[in-house]
C-alpha positions in Angstrom: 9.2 -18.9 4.2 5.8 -18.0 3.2 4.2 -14.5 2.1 4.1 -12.9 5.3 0.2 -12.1 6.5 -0.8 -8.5 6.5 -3.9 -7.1 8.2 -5.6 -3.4 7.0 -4.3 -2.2 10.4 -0.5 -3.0 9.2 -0.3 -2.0 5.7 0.8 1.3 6.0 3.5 0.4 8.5 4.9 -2.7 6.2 3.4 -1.7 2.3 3.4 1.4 2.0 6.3 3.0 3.9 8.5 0.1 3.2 11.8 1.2 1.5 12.1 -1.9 -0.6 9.3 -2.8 -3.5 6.4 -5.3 -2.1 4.3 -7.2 -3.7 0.8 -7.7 -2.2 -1.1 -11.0 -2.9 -5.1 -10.0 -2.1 -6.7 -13.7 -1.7 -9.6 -16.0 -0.3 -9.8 -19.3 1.1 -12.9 -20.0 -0.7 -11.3 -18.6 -3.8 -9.6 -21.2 -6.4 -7.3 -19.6 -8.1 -6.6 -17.9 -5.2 -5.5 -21.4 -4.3 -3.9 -22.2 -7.3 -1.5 -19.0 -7.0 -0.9 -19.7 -3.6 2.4 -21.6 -3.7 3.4 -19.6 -6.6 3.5 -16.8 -4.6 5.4 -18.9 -1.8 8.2 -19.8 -3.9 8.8 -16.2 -5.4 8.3 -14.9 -1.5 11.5 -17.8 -0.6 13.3 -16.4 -3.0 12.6 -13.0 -2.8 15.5 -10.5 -2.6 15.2 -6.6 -2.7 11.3 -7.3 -2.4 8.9 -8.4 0.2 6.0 -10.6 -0.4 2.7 -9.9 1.9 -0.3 -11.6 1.7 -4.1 -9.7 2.2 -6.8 -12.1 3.2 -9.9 -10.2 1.1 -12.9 -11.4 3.5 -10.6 -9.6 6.5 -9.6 -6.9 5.1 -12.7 -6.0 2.7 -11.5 -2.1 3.4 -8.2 -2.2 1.5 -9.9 -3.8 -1.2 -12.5 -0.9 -1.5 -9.3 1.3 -1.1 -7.3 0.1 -4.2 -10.9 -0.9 -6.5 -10.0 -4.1 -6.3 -13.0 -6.1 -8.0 -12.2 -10.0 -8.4 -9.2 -12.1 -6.8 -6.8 -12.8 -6.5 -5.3 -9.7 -7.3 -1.6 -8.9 -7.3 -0.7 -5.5 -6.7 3.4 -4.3 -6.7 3.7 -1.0 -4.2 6.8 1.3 -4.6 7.2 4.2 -2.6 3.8 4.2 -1.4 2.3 3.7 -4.3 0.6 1.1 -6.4 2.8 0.7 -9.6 1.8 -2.6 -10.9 -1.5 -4.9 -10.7 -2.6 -8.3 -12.3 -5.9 -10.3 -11.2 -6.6 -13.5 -11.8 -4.0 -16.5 -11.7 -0.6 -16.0 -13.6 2.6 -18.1 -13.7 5.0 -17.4 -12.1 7.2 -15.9 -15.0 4.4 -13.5 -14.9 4.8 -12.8 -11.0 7.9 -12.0 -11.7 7.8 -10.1 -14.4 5.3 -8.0 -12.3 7.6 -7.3 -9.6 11.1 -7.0 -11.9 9.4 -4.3 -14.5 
């Protein structure tokens, strides 16, 4: 199972009021290490317990971009309550994903 596909209309509903922590992967498809992350952040959504993976196309969404500053992608941001705890940009391992969302 893949990051599941979030649009700005949804984000509320399944980022921020979700009662578990989520990580939110904001990406391109013209973007490469956008595509280079990509099945990094596949494998940590398959195995992903007590966390949900969501994934933010940028050129969609452009408004929750302007919303959290984000500058460059991909961007990884971890939400918690609501809120925006956590945030990486650029590509990372995925020791580093991890890490992000286990902190």
């Amino acid at each position: 199972m893949a990051a599941e596909k979030v649009t700005s209309a949804e984000f509320e509903e399944k980022v921020l009021k979700s009662d578990v922590p989520v990580l939110v992967d904001f990406w391109a498809e013209w973007c490469g290490p956008c595509k280079m992350l990509s099945p990094i952040i596949n494998k940590v959504a398959d195995s992903a317990e007590g966390f949900k993976v969501m994934s933010v196309n940028a050129d969609e969404n452009s408004d929750l971009l302007d919303r959290y500053g984000i500058r460059a992608i991909p961007t990884l941001i971890v939400f918690k309550g609501g809120e925006a705890v956590r945030q990486s940009t650029g590509f990372i391992p995925e020791e580093q994903v991890r890490a992000l969302i286990n902190d």
